[in-house]
N, C-alpha and C positions, 0 to 999 in steps of 0.2 A: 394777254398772257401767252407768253410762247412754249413751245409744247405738250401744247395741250391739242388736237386736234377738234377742228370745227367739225359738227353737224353733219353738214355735207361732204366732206373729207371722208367722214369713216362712213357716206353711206356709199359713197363711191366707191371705195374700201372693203366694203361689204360685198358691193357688186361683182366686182371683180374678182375676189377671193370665191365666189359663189358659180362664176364663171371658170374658173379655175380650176376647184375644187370637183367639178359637174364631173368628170368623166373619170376621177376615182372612186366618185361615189355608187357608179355608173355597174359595178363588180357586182350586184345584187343576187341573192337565192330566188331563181328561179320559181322553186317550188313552192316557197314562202309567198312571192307576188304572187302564184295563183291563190293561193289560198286567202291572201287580203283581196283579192280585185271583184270579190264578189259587189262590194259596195259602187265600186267603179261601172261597171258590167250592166247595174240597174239603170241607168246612163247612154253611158257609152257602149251602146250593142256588138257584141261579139259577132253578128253577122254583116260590120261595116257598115251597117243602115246609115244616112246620113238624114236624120228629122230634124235638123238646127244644133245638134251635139255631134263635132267633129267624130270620124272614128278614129282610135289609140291604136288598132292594130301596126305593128311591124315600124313603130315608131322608131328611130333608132335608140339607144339608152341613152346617151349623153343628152339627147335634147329632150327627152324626159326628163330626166332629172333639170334640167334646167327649167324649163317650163312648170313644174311642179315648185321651184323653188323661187322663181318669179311669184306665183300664188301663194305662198308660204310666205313670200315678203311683202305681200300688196300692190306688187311693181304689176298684176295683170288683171284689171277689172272684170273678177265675176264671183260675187259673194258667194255664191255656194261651192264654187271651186275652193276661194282662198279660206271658208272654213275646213272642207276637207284637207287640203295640203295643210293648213296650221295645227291640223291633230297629229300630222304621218314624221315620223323618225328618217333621218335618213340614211337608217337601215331599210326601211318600210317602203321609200321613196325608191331606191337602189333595186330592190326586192321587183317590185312593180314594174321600172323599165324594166328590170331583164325578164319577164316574164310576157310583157305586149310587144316587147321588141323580139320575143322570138316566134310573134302569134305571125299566120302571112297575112300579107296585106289582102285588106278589101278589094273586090270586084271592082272594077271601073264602073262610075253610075252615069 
């Protein structure tokens, strides 16, 4: 059937528009991400500790929101990540990088 795009076509599609898309979405409220990153933060320690959970701090936004959106699509193996990313808007997502993206980075370990 032609014109119809395969499967794989609009996941490719997808990928791209999602890579694209990353660093408009990237404009986030600040103050909003602090206020959602409490659930993050349980995690991901605010004092860059590294116990097997990368630190978020001083991320840049764009690659937040990418990374959060690879887990929102399944493209990044780690179930309890791609359930939180599969609840967050990306207002929420937005919100979040510019919030770690303006935390400073971790101490050197």
């Amino acid at each position: 059937m032609t014109g119809v795009p395969s499967p794989r076509r609009c996941a490719a599609g997808a990928a791209l528009l999602a890579c694209i898309a990353a660093p408009a979405l990237a404009a986030g409220d600040r103050a909003f991400g602090e206020h959602l990153a409490s659930e993050c933060v349980a995690c991901h320690q605010l004092s860059g500790r590294y116990q097997g959970i990368p630190p978020i701090l001083a991320w840049p936004e764009e690659t937040f929101v990418v990374v959060m959106n690879e887990y929102k699509l399944r493209r990044r193996a780690n179930p309890v990540m791609q359930t939180i990313a599969a609840r967050l808007s990306d207002e929420e997502i937005a919100a979040l990088a510019a919030y770690f993206g303006s935390l400073p980075a971790p101490p050197a370990q």
